[in-house]
PDB file with SEQRES, HELIX, SHEET and CRYST1 records, atoms N, CA, C and O in Angstrom:
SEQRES   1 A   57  UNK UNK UNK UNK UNK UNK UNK UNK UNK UNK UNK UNK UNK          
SEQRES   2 A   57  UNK UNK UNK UNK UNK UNK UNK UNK UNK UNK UNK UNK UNK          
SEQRES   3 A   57  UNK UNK UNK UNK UNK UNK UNK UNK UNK UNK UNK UNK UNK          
SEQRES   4 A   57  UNK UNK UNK UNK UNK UNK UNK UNK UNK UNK UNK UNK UNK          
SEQRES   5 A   57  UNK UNK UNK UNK UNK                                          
HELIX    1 AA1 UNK A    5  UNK A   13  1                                   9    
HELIX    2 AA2 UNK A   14  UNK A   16  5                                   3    
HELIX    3 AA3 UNK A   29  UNK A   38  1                                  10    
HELIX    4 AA4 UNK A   41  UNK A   44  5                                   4    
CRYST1    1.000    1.000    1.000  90.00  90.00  90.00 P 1           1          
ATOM      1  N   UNK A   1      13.895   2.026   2.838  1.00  0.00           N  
ATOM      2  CA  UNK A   1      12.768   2.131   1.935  1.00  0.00           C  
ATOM      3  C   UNK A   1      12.067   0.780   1.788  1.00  0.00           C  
ATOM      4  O   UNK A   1      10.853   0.674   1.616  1.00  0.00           O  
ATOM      5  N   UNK A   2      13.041  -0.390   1.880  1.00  0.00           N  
ATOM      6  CA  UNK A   2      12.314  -1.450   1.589  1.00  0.00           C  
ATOM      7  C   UNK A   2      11.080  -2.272   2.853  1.00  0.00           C  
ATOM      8  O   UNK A   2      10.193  -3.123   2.791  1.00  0.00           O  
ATOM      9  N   UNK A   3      11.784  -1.290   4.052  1.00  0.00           N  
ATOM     10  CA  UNK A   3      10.316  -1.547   5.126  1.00  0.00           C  
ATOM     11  C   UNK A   3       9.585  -0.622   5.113  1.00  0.00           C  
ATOM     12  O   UNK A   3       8.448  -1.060   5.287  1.00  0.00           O  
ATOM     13  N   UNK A   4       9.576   0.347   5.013  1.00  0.00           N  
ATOM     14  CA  UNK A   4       8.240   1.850   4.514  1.00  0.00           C  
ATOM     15  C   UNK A   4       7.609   1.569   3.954  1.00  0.00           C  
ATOM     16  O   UNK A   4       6.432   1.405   4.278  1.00  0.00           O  
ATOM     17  N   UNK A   5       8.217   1.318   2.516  1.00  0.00           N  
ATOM     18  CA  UNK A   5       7.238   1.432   1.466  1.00  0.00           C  
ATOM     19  C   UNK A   5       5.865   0.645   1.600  1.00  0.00           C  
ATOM     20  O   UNK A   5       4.852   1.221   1.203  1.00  0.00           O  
ATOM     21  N   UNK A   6       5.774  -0.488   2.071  1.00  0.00           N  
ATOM     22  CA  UNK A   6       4.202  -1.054   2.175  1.00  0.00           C  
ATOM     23  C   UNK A   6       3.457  -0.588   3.009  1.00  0.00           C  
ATOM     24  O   UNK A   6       2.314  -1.042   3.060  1.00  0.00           O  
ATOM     25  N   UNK A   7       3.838   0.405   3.875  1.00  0.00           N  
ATOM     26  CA  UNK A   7       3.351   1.094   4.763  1.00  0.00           C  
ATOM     27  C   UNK A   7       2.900   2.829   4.204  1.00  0.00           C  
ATOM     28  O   UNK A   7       1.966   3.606   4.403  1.00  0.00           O  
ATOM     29  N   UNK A   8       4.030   2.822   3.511  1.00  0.00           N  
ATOM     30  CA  UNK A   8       2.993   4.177   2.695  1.00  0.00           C  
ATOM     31  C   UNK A   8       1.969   3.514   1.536  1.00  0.00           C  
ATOM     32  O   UNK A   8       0.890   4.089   1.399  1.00  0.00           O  
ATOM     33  N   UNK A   9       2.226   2.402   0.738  1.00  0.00           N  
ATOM     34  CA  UNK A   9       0.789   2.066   0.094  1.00  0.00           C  
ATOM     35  C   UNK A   9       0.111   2.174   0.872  1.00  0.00           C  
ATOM     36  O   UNK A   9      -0.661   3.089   0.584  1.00  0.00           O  
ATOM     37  N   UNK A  10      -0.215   1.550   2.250  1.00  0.00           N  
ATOM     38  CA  UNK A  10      -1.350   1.114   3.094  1.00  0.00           C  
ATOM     39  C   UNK A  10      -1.901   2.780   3.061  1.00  0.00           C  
ATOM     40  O   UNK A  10      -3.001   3.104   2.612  1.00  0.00           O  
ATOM     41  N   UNK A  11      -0.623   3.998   3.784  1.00  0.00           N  
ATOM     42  CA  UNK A  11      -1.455   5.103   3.844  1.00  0.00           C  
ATOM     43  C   UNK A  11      -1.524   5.786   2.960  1.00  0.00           C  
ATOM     44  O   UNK A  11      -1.668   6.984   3.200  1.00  0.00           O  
ATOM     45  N   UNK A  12      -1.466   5.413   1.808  1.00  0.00           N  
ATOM     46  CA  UNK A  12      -2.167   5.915   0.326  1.00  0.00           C  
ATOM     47  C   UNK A  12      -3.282   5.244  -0.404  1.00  0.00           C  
ATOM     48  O   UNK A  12      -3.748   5.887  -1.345  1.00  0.00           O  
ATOM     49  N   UNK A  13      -3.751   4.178  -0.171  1.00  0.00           N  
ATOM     50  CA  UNK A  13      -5.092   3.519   0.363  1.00  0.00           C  
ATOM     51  C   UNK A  13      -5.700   4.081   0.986  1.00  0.00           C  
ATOM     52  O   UNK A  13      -6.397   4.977   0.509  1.00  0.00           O  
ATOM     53  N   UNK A  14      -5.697   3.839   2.130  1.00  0.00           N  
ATOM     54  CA  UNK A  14      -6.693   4.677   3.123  1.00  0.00           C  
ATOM     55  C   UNK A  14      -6.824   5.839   2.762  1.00  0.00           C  
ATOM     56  O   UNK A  14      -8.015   6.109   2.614  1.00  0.00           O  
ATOM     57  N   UNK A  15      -5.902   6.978   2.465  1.00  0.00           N  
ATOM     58  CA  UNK A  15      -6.044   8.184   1.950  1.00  0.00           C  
ATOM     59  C   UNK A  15      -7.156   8.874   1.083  1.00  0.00           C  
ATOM     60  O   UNK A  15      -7.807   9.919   1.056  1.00  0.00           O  
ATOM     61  N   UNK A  16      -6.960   7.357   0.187  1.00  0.00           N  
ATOM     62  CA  UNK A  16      -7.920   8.154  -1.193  1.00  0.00           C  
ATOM     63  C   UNK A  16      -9.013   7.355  -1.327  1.00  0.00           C  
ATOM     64  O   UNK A  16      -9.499   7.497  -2.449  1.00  0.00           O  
ATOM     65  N   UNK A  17      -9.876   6.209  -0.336  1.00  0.00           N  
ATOM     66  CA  UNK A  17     -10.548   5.684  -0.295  1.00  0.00           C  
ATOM     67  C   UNK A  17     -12.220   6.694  -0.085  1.00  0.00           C  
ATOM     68  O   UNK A  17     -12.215   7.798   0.458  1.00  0.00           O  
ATOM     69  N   UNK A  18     -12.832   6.381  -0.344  1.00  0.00           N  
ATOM     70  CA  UNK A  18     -14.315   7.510  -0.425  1.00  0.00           C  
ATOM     71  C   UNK A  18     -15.282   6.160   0.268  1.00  0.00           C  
ATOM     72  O   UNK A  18     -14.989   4.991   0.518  1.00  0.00           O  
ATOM     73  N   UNK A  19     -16.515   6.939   0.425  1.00  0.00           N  
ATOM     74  CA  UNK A  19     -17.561   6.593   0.759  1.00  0.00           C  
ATOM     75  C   UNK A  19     -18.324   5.359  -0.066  1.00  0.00           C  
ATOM     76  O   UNK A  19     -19.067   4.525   0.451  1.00  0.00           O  
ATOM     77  N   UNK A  20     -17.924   5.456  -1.615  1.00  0.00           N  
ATOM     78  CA  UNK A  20     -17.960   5.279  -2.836  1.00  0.00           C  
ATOM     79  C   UNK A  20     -17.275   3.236  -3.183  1.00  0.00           C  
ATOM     80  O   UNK A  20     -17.905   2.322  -3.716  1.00  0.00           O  
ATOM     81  N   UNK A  21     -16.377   3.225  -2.822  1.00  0.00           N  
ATOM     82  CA  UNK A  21     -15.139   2.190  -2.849  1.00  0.00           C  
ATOM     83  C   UNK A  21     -15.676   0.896  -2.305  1.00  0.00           C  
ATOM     84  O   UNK A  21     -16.464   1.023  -1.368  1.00  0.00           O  
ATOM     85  N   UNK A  22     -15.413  -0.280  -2.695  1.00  0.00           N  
ATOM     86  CA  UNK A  22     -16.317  -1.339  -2.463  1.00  0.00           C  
ATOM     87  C   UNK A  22     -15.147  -1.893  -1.360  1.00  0.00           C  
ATOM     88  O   UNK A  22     -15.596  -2.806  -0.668  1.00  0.00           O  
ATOM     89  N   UNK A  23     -13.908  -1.572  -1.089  1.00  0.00           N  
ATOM     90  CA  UNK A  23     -13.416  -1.900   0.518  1.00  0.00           C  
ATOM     91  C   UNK A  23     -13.314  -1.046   0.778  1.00  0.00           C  
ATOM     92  O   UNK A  23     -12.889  -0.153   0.045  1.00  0.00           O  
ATOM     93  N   UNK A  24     -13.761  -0.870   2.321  1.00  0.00           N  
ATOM     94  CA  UNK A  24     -13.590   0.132   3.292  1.00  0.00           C  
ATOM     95  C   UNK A  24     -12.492  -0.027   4.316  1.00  0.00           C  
ATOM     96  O   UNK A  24     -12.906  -0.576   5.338  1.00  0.00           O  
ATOM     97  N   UNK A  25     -11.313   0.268   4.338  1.00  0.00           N  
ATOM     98  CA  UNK A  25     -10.315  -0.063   5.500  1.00  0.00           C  
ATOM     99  C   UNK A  25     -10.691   0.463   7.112  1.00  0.00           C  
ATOM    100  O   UNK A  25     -11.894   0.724   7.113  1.00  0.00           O  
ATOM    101  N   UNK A  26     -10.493   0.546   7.570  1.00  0.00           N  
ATOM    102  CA  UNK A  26     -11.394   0.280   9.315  1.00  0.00           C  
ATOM    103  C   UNK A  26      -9.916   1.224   9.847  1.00  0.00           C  
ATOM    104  O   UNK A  26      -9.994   2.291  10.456  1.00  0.00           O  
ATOM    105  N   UNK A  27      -8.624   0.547   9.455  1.00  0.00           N  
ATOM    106  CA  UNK A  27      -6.930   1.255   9.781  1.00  0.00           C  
ATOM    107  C   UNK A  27      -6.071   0.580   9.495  1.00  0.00           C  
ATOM    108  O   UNK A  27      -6.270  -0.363   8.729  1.00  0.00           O  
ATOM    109  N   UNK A  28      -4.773   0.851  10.041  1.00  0.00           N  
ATOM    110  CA  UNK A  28      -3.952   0.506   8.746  1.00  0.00           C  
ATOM    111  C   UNK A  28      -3.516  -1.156   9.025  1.00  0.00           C  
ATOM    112  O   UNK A  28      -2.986  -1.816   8.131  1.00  0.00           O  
ATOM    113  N   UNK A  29      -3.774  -1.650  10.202  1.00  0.00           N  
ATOM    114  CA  UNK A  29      -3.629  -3.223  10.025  1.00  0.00           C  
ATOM    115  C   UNK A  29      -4.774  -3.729   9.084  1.00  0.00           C  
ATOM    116  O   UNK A  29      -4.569  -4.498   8.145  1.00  0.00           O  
ATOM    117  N   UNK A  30      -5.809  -3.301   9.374  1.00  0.00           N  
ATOM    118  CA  UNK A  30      -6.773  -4.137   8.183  1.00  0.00           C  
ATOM    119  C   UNK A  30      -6.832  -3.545   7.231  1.00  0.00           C  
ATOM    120  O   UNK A  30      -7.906  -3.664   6.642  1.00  0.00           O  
ATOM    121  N   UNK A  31      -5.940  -2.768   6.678  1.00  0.00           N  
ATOM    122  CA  UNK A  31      -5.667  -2.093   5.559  1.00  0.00           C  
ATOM    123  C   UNK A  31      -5.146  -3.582   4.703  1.00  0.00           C  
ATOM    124  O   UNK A  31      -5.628  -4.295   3.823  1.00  0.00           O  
ATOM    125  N   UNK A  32      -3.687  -3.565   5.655  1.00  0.00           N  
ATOM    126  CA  UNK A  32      -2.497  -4.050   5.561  1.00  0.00           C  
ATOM    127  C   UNK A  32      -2.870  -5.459   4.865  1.00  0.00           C  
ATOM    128  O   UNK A  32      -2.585  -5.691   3.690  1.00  0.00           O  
ATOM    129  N   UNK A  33      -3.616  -6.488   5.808  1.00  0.00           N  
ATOM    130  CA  UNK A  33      -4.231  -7.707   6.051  1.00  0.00           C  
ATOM    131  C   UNK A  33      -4.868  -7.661   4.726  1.00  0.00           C  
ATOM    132  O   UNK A  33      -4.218  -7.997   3.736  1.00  0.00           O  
ATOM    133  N   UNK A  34      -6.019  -7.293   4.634  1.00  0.00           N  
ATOM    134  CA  UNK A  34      -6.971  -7.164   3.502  1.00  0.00           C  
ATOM    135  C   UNK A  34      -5.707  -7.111   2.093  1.00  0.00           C  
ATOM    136  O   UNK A  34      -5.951  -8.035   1.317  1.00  0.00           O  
ATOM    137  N   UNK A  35      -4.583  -6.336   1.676  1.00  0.00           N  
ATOM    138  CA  UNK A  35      -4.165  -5.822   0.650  1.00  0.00           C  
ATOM    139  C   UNK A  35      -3.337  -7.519   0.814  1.00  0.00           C  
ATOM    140  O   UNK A  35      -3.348  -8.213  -0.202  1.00  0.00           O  
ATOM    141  N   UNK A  36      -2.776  -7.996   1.875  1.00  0.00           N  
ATOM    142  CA  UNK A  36      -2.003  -9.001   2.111  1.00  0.00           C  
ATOM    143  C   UNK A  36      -3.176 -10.336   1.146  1.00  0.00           C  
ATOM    144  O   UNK A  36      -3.055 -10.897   0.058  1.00  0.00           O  
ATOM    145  N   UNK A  37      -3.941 -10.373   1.930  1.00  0.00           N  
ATOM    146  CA  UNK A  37      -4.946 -11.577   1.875  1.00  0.00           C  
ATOM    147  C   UNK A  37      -5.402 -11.692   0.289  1.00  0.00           C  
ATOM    148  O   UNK A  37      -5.260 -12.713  -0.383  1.00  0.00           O  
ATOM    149  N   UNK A  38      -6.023 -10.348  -0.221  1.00  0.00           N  
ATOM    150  CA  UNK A  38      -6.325  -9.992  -1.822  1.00  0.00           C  
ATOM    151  C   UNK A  38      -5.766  -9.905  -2.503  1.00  0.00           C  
ATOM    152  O   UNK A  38      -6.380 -10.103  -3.551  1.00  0.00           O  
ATOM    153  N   UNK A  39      -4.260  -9.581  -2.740  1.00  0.00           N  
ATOM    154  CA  UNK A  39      -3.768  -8.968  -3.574  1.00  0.00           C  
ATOM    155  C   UNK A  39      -2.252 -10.294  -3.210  1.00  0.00           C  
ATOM    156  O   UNK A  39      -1.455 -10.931  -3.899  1.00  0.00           O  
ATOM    157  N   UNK A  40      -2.402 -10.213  -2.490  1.00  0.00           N  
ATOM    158  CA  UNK A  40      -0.336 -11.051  -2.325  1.00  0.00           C  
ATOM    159  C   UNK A  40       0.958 -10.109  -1.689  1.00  0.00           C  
ATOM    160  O   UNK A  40       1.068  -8.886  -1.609  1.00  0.00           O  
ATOM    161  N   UNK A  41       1.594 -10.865  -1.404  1.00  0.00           N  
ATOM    162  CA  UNK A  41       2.952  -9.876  -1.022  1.00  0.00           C  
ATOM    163  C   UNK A  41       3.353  -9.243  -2.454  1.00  0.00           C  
ATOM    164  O   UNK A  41       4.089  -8.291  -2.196  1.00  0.00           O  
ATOM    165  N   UNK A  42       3.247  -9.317  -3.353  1.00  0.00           N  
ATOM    166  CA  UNK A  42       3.797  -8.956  -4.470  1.00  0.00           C  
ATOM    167  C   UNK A  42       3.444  -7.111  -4.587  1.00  0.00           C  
ATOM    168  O   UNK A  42       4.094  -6.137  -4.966  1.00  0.00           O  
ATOM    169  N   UNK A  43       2.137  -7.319  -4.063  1.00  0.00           N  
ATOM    170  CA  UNK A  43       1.051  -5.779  -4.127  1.00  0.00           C  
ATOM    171  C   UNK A  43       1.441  -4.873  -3.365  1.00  0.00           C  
ATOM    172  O   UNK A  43       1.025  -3.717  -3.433  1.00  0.00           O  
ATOM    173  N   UNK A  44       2.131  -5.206  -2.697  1.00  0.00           N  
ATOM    174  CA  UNK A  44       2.646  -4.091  -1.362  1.00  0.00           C  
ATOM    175  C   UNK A  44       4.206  -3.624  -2.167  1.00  0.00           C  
ATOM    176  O   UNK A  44       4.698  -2.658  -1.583  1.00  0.00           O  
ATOM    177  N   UNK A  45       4.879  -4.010  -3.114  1.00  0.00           N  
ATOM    178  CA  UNK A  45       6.139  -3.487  -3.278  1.00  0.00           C  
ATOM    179  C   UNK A  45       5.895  -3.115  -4.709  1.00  0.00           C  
ATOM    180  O   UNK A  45       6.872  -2.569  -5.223  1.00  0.00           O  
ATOM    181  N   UNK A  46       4.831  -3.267  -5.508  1.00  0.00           N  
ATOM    182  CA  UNK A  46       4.788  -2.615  -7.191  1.00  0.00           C  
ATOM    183  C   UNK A  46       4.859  -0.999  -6.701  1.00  0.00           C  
ATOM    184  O   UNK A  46       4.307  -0.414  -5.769  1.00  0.00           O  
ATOM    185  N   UNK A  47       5.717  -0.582  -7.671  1.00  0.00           N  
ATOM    186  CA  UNK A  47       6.361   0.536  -7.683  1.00  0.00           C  
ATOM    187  C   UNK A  47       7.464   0.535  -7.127  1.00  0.00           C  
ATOM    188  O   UNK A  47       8.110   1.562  -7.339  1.00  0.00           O  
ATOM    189  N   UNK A  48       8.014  -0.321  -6.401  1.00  0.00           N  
ATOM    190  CA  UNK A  48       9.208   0.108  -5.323  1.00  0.00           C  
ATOM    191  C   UNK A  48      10.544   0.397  -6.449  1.00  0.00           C  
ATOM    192  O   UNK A  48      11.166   1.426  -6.184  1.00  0.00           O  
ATOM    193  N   UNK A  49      11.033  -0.360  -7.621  1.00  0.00           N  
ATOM    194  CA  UNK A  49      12.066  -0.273  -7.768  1.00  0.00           C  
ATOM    195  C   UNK A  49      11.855   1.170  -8.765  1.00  0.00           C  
ATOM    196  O   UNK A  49      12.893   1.828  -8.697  1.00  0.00           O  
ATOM    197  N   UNK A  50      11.460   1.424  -9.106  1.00  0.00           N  
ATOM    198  CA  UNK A  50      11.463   3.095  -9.495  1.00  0.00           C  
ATOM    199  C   UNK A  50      11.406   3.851  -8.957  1.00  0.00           C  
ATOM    200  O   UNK A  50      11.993   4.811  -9.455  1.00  0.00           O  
ATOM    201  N   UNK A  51      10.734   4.130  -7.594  1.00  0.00           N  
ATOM    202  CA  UNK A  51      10.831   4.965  -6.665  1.00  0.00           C  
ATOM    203  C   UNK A  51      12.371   4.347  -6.055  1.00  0.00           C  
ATOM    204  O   UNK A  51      11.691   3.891  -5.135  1.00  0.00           O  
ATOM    205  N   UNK A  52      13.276   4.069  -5.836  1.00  0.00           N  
ATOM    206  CA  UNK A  52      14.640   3.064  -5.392  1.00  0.00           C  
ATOM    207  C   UNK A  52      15.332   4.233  -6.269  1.00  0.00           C  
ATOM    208  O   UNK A  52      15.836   5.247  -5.786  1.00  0.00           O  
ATOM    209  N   UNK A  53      15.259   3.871  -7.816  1.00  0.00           N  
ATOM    210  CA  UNK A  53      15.823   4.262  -8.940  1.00  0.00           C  
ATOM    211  C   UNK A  53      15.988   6.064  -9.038  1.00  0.00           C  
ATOM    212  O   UNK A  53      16.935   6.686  -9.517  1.00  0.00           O  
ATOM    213  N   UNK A  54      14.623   6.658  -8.359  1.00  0.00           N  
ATOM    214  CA  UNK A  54      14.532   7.994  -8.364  1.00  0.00           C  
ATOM    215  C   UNK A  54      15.266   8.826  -7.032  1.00  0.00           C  
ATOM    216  O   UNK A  54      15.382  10.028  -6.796  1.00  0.00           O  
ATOM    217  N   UNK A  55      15.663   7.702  -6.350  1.00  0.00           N  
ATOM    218  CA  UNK A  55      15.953   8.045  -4.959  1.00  0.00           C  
ATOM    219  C   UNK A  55      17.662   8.047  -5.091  1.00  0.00           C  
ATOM    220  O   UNK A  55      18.232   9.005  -4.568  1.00  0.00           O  
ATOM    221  N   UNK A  56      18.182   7.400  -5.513  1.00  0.00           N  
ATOM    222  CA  UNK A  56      19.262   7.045  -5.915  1.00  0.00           C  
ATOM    223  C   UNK A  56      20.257   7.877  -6.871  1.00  0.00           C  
ATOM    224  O   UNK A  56      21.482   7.995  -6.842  1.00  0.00           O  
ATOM    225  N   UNK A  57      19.361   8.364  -7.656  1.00  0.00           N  
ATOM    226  CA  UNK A  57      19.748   9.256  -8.747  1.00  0.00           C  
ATOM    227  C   UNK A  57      19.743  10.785  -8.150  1.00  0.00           C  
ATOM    228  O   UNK A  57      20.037  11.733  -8.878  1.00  0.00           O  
TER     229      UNK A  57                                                      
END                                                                             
């Protein structure tokens, strides 16, 4: 889970992104890059330890 998971943010980003959204991801490396560059490594794992916690249980 702990290598997935930033990889399903990326495709839950792209997912729900619209026409609308002031970034447009292009795929999932410049998804990836962009969330890396803006946001930090920190942004790619919020949520992880509850989803861990629900998985576990």
């Amino acid at each position: 889970m702990l290598a997935t998971y930033p990889m399903d943010l990326v495709r839950g980003r792209i997912t729900v992104q619209t026409d609308k959204c002031s970034t447009q991801y292009r795929g999932i490396a410049h998804a990836l890059t962009t969330v890396l560059c803006e946001e930090g490594q920190h942004a790619l794992y919020k949520g992880w330890l509850p989803s861990v916690i629900g998985v576990v249980s």
